[in-house]
KOLDO-723383 format. One record per residue (C-alpha): y, z, x; residue number from 1; residue in one letter. Coordinates in pm, whole numbers, plus 50000, padded with zeros to 5 digits. Example, Ala and Ser with C-alpha at 12.3 -4.5 7.8 and 13.67 -1.06 7.14 Angstrom:
// KOLDO-723383
<atom north="49550" up="50780" east="51230" i="1" aa="A"/>
<atom north="49894" up="50714" east="51367" i="2" aa="S"/>
END
This chain:
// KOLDO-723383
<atom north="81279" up="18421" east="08002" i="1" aa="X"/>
<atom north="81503" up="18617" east="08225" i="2" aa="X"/>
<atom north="81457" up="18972" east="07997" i="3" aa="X"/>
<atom north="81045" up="18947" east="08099" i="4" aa="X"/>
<atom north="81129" up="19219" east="08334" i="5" aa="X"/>
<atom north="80808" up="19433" east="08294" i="6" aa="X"/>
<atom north="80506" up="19266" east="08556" i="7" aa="X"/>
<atom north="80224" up="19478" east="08360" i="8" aa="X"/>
<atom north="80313" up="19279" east="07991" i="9" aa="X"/>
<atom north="80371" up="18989" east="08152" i="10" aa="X"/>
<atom north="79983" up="18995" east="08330" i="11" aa="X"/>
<atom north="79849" up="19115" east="08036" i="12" aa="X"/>
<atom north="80012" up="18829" east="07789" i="13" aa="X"/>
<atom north="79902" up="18539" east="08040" i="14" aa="X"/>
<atom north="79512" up="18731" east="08050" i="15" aa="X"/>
<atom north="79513" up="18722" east="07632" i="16" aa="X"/>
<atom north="79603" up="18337" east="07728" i="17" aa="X"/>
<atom north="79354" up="18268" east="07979" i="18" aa="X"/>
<atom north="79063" up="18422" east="07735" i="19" aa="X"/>
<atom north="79185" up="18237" east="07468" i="20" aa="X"/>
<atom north="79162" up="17893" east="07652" i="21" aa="X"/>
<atom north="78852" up="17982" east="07788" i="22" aa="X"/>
<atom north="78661" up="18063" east="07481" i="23" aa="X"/>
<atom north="78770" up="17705" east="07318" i="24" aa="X"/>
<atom north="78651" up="17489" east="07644" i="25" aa="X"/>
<atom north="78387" up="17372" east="07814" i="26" aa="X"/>
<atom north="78282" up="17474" east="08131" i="27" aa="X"/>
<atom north="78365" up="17099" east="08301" i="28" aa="X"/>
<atom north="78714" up="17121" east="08033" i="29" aa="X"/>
<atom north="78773" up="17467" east="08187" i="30" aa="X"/>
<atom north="78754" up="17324" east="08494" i="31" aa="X"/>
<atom north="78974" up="17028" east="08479" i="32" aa="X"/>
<atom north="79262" up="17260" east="08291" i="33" aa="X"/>
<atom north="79238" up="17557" east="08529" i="34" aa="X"/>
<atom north="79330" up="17244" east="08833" i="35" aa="X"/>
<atom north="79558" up="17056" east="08625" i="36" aa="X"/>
<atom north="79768" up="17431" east="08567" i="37" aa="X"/>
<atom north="79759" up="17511" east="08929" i="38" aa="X"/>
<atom north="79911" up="17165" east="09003" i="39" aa="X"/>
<atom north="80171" up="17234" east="08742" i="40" aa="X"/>
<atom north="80287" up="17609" east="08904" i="41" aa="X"/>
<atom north="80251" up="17448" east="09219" i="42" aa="X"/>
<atom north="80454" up="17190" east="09127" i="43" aa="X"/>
<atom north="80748" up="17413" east="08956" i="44" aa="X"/>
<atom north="80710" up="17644" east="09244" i="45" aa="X"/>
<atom north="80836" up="17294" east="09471" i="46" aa="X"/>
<atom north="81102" up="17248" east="09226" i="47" aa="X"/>
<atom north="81239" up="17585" east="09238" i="48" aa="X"/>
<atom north="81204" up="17600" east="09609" i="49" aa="X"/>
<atom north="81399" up="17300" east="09628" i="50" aa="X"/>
<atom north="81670" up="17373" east="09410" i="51" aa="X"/>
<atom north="81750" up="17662" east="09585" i="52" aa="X"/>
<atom north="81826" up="17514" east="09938" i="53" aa="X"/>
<atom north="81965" up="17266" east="09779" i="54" aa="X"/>
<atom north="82234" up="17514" east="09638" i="55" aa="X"/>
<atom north="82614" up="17563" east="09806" i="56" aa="X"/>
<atom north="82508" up="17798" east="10061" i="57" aa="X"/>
<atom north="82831" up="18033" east="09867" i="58" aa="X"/>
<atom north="82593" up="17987" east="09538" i="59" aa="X"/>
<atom north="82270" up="18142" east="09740" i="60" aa="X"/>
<atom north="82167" up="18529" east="09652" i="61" aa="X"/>
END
């Protein structure tokens, strides 16, 4: 994942992947997924957070 340099093909692939979803769910389905994926970024957004302090301060960018 580290070569996914360019933001505007990066926005557009996860758009083409939230239409996609969408059109397959229902609205109470869409629902449920669209909270269970904002727990999940939150939750790897804590993890990443974390491993970073937790680094060697030398290892820090």
């Amino acid at each position: 994942m580290s070569n996914s340099c360019d933001p505007l093909a990066l926005t557009t692939a996860i758009n083409t992947l939230a239409v996609a979803i969408a059109e397959t769910l229902s609205d109470d389905d869409l629902s449920l997924t669209a909270a269970m994926l904002t727990q999940l970024g939150d939750t790897l957004a804590t993890i990443a957070v974390q491993r970073d302090v937790c680094k060697d301060p030398s290892e820090r960018v």
